[in-house]
N, C-alpha and C positions, 0 to 999 in steps of 0.2 A: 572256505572256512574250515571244512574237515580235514581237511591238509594241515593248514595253519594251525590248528588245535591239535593234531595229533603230533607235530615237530616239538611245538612247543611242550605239550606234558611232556616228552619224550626227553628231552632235555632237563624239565625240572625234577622228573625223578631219579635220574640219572647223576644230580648233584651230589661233589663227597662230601662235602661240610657236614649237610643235616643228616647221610645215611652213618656217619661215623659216630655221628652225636647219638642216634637211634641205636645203633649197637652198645654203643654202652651203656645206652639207659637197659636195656634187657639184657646185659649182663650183673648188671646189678643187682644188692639183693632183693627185690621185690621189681624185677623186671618186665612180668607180664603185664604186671597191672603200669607201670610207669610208662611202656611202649604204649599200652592202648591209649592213653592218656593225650603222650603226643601225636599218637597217630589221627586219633578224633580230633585233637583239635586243627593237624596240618589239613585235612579235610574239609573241615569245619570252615579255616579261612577261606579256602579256594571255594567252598561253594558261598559263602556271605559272598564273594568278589561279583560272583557271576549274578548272584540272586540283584546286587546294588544295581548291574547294567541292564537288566533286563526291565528291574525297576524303572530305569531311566529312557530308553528304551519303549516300553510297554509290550517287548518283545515281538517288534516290526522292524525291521532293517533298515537304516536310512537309504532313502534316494540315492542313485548312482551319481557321483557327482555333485551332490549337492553339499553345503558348507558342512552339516554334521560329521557325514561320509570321507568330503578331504581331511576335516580337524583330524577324524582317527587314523586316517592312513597315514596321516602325519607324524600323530604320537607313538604309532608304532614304527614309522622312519625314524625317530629321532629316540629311541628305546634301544633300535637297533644298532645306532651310530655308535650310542654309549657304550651298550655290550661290546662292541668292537675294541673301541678307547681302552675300555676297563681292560678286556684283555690281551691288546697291546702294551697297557704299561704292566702287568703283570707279568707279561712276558721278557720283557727288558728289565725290569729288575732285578738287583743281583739276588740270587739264591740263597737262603741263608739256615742253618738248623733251629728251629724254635720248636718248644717245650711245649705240652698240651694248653692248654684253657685251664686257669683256675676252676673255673667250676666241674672240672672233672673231679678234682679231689675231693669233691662233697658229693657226690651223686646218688651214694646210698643212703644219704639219709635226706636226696631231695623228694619232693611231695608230689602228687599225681599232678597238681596244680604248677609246680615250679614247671614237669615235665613240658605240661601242656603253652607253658609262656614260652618255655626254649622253642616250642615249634614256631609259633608265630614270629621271632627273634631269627630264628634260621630260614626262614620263607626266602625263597630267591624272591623281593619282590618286584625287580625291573621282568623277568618272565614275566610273572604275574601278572603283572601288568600290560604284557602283550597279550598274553592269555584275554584280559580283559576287553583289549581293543579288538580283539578278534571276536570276539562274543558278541559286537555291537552289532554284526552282520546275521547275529541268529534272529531266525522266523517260527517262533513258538508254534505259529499254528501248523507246522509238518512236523512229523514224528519226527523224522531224520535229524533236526534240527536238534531238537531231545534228547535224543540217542548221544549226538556227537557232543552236548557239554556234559555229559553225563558220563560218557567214556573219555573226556578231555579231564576229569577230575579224579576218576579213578584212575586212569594212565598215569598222571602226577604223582599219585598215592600209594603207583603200585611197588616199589620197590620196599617203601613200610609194609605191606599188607604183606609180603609175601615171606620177611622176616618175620612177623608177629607170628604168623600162620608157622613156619619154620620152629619156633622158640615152642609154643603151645604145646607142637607134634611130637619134636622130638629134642627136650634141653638140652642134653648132654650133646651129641653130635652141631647141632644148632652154636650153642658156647664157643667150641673148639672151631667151627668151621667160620663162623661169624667175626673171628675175633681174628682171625687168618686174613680176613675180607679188612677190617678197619685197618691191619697194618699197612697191607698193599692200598688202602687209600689214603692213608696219611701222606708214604710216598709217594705215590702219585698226584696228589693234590695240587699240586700247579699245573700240572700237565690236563691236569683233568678242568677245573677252572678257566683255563686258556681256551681249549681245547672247545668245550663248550660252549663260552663267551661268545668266541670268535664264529664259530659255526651257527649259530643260532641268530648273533648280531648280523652276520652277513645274508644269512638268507629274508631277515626281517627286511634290511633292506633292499634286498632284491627284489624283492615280491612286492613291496610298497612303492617303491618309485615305480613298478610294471604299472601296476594298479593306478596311479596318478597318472600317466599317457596313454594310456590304453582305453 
């Protein structure tokens, strides 16, 4: 499970969509306050996800084998098929120049609140959702078990955390070097989605069909 949680945050922080979306919200003008906004709330999702399983759950891990236990390994084979899909047909499509998101042209005068919708909006949430099916295996009653969704949701958050912290310390330098960062991920943004998709889809299902014969 500690494996699995940490490929996957690893992966979701690493997304460009919401780290682009993030830079501009703290380039803009009331930026600190608009970044923490979405960063609390990108947070805030991923821990409600895990807090629902654990719920469901009661925070014992299903039986080896038994129908709970296959249902998940299932949902995360079939999570992972998609990611694949998704980033095959993203990869076969023709490439084409397109223009930002209209809501960028409002951004300064959106509200900590608009901030914090766009996080939930840009959530990967088929990760997420593995994220979720991996969680089903956590055993409350060991610390480690603790430890690992708790650094499975910061790992997800860190590449916010570490801009926000960056903007706070130092704006000026922060602005100029952050903004360097969104360009090189606009272009990259297929590359990086694909890229992603495909890596993350494929080890889902490697790891899921192991898990099913084994």
């Amino acid at each position: 499970m500690v494996l699995d949680l940490l490929v996957i945050g690893t992966a979701i922080t690493l997304g460009p969509l919401h780290n682009s979306a993030f830079i501009l919200l703290l380039s803009s003008r009331r930026g600190v306050r608009q970044g923490l906004a979405f960063l609390l709330s990108w947070l805030a999702n991923l821990i409600a996800v895990i807090v629902c399983v654990v719920l469901l759950t009661g925070g014992q891990p299903p039986a080896r084998h038994s129908v709970p236990s296959t249902a998940t390994i299932a949902a995360k084979l079939a999570i992972g098929l998609a990611l694949v899909l998704y980033g095959a047909h993203r990869h076969r499509r023709p490439s084409h120049p397109h223009g930002p998101p209209r809501w960028t042209t409002r951004i300064d005068n959106a509200s900590p609140t608009t901030a914090a919708g766009l996080a939930w909006l840009l959530q990967p949430w088929a990760m997420v959702g593995a994220g979720a099916a991996t969680a089903v295996d956590a055993d409350l009653s060991t610390l480690t078990d603790w430890l690992a969704l708790t650094g499975y949701c910061l790992l997800a958050t860190l590449s916010l955390i570490i801009m926000e912290m960056y903007t706070v310390w130092a704006p000026t330098a922060a602005n100029a070097r952050l903004n360097a960062l969104r360009s090189w991920l606009e272009q990259h943004q297929e590359q990086l989605i694909v890229t992603l998709s495909l890596f993350l889809g494929l080890y889902l299902m490697a790891r899921s069909i192991y898990q099913l014969v084994a």
